[in-house]
C-alpha positions in Angstrom: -66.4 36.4 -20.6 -66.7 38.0 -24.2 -69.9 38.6 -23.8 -70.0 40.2 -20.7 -66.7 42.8 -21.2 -69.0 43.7 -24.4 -72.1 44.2 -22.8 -70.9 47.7 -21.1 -69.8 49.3 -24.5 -73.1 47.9 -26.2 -75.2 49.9 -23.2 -72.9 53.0 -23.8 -73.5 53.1 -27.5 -77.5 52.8 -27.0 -77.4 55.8 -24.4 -75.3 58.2 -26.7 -78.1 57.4 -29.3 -81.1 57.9 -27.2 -78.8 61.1 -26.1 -78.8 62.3 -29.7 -82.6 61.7 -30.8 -83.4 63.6 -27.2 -81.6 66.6 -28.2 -82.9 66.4 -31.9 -86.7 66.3 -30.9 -86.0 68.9 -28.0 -84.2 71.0 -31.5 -87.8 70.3 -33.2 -89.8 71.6 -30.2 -92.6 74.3 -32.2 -93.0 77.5 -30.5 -96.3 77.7 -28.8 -98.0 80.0 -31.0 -97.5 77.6 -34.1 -98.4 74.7 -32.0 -101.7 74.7 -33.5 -100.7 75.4 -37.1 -98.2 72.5 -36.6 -100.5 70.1 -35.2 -102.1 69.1 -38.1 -98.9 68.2 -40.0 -97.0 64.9 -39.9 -93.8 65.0 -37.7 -91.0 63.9 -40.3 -88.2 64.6 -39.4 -88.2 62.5 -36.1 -89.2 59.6 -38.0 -86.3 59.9 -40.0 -84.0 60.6 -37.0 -85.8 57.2 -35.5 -85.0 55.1 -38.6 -81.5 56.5 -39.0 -80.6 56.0 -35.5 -81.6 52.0 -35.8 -79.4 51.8 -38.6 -76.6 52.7 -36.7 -77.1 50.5 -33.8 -77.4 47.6 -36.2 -74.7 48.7 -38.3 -72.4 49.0 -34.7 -74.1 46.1 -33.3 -72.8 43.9 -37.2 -69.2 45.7 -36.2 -69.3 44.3 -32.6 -70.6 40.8 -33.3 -67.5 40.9 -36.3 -65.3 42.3 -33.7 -66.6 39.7 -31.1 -66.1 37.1 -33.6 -62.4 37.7 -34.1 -61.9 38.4 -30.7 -63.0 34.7 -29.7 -60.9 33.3 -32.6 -58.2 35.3 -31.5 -59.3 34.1 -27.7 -59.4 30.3 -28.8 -55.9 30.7 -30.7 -54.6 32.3 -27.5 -56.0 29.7 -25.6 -54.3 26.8 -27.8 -51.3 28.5 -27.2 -51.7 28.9 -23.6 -52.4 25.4 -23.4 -50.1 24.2 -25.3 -47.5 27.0 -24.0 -49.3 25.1 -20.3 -48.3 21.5 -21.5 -44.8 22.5 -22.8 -44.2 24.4 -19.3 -45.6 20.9 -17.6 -43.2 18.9 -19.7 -40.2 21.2 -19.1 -41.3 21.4 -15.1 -41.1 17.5 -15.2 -37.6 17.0 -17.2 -36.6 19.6 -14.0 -37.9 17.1 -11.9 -36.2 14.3 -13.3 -32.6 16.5 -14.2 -33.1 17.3 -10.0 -33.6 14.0 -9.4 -30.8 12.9 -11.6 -28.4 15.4 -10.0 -29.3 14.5 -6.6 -28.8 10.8 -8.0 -25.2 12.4 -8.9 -24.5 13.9 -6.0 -25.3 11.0 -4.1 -22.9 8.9 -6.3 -20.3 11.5 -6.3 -20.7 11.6 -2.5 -20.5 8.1 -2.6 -16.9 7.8 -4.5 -15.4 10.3 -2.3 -16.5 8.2 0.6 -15.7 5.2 -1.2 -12.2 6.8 -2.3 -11.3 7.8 1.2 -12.0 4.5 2.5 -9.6 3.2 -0.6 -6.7 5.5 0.6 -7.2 4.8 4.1 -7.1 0.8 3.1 -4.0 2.2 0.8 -2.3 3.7 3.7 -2.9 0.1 6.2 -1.3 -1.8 3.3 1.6 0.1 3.1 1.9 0.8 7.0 1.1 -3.0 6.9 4.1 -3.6 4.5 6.5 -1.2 6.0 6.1 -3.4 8.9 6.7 -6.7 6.9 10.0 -5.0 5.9 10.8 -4.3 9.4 9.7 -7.2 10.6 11.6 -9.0 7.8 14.7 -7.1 8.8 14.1 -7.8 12.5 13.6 -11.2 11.7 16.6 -11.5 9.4 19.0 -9.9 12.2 17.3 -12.5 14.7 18.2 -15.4 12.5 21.5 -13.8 11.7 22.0 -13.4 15.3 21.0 -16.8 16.2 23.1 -18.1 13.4 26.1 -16.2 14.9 25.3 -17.7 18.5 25.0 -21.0 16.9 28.4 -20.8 15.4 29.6 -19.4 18.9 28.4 -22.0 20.8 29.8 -24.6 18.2 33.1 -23.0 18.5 33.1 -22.8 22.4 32.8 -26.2 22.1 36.4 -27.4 20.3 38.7 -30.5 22.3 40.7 -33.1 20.6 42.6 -35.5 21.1 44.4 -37.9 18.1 47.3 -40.3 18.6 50.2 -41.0 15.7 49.3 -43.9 14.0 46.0 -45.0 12.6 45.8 -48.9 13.6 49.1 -51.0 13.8 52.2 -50.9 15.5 55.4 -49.1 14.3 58.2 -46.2 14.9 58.5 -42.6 12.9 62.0 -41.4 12.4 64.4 -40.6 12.0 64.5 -37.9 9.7 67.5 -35.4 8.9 65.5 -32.9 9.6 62.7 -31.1 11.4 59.2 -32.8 10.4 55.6 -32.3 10.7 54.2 -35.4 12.7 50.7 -36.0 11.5 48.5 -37.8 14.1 46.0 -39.6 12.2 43.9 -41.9 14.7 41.6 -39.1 16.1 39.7 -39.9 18.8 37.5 -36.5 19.4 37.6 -34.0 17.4 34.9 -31.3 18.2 34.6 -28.2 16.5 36.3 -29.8 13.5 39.2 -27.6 14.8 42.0 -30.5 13.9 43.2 -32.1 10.2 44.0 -35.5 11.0 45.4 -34.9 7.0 47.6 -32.2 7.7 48.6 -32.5 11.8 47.3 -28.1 11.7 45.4 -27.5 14.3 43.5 -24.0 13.7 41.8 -21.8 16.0 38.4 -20.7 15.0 38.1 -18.2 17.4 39.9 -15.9 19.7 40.5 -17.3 22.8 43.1 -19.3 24.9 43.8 -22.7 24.3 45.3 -25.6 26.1 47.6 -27.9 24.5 49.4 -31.4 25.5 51.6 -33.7 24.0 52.9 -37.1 24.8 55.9 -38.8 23.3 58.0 -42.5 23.7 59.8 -44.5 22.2 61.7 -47.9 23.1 66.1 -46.9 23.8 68.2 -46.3 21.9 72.0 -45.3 22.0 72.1 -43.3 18.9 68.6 -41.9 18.9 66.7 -39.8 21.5 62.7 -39.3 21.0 61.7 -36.2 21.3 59.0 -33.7 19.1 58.1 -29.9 19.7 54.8 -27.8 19.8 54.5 -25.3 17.4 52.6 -22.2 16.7 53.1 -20.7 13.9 56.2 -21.7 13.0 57.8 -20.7 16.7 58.5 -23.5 18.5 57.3 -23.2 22.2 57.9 -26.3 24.5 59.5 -29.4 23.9 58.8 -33.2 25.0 62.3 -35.0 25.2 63.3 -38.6 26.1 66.9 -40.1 25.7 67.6 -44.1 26.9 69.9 -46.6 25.9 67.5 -49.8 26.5 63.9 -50.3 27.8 60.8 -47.8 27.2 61.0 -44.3 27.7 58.8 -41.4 27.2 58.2 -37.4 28.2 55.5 -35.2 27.7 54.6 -31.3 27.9 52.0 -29.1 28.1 51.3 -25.4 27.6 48.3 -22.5 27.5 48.2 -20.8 24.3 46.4 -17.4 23.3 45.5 -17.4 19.9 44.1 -15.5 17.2 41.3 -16.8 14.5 43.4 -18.8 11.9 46.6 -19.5 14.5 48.0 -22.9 13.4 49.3 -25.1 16.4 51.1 -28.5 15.5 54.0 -31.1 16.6 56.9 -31.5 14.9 59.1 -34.3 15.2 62.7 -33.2 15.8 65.8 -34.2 13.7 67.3 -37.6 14.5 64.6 -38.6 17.0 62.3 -42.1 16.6 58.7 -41.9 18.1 57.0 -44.9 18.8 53.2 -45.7 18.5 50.8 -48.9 18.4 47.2 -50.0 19.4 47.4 -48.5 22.7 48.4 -44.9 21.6 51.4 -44.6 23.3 52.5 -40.9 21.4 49.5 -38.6 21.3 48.5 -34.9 20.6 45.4 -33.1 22.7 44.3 -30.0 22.9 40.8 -27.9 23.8 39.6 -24.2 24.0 39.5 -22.9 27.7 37.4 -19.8 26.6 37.0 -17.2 24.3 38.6 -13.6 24.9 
């Protein structure tokens, strides 16, 4: 390629000189009418103008192969550098190729944890939907058992009877006393509900409700002595079994319907001056049972 962009400037050289030597020898040209005295003499000068003219063309032709010969150093140092300029630009275009693929590798991945973090909070949000319903399920669950524990202490309540007679085992008369007393009856035959103190002779209601009560008294005659005891409630005395005979066995007995608070205390007491008799067979005995609740 050197060569050849040279080869055009080489033929315009060569014609300027054949240019100049044509218009030297047309200069030298010898009128016709000393043509003949000329003829005879050597023709010098375009000699000279031959030999200087291929002086110059070797002299430009030394210039151009110089010329041409730091041209194609210069052209092989350009060259390195294009290739080497070439391999760098190869290299660089291939660490783009990896840094794209590495991004798109990123993008991926981020693309990846987002999906991956929106599937977390959506498993976040279950769990704590999911625990909010423990809770209220927990709650729920609590009331229910709450509930069922009330109904269960209901139904135990509804259920309350009794029935107890004076004396534990044995035979024998109470009384008298000089005044009022509590008569305890300590051989209990049902107590459901737990409602009676066979310790204490209190009976006390567990819940609202109405309440029967009865009460059986004897004792064998007496002429100074009556039997006789009194249901209480609360301290007010309500009704009153009362016996009075000389000789033989004699007894009485009452009864009443009672409305009652939770915590009402109902009991016999034993009036002043009276005997009351009691033995294996349970002659003097205290009852009582809850007709329903109000």
């Amino acid at each position: 390629m050197e060569t050849t962009a040279c080869f055009p400037l080489l033929l315009l050289i060569c014609s300027l000189s054949t240019a100049q030597l044509q218009t030297e020898s047309d200069n030298d040209i010898i009128p016709q009418g000393k043509q003949t005295e000329s003829q005879g003499r050597e023709p010098t000068n375009a000699s000279h103008h031959q030999q200087t003219c291929t002086q110059d063309i070797n002299a430009v032709l030394r210039e151009m192969s110089a010329a041409l010969g730091e041209q194609r150093v210069e052209t092989r140092h350009l060259q390195r550098e294009n290739e080497a300029q070439a391999a760098k630009l190869r290299e660089l275009e291939m660490q783009k190729t990896e840094v794209d693929k590495l991004k798109q590798q990123l993008q991926a991945q981020a693309a990846k944890l987002e999906m991956q973090k929106t599937e977390a909070d959506k498993l976040k949000q279950q769990l704590q939907a999911q625990a909010a319903e423990l809770i209220s399920m927990r709650a729920r669950t609590n009331v229910t058992e709450n509930q069922v524990e009330a109904l269960k202490r209901d139904g135990e309540v509804k259920q309350v009877a009794f029935s107890a007679s004076l004396l534990a085992s044995g035979s024998g008369t109470v009384g008298p006393f000089n005044t009022h007393t509590t008569l305890v009856f300590r051989y209990v035959v049902t107590n459901i509900g737990n409602a009676y103190n066979p310790n204490t002779g209190f009976f006390i209601a567990p819940v609202r409700g109405a309440y029967h009560f009865e009460l059986y008294i004897g004792a064998h005659g007496s002429a100074s002595h009556a039997s006789g005891a009194v249901l209480v409630k609360n301290g007010e005395h309500i009704f009153i079994a009362w016996e009075h005979q000389t000789s033989g066995y004699g007894s009485s007995a009452n009864g009443a319907t009672l409305l009652l608070e939770v915590g009402d205390v109902v009991f016999l007491r034993q009036w002043v001056n009276t005997r009351i008799f009691d033995n294996e067979n349970h002659h003097s005995t205290f009852s009582g049972h809850l007709l329903f609740t109000i």
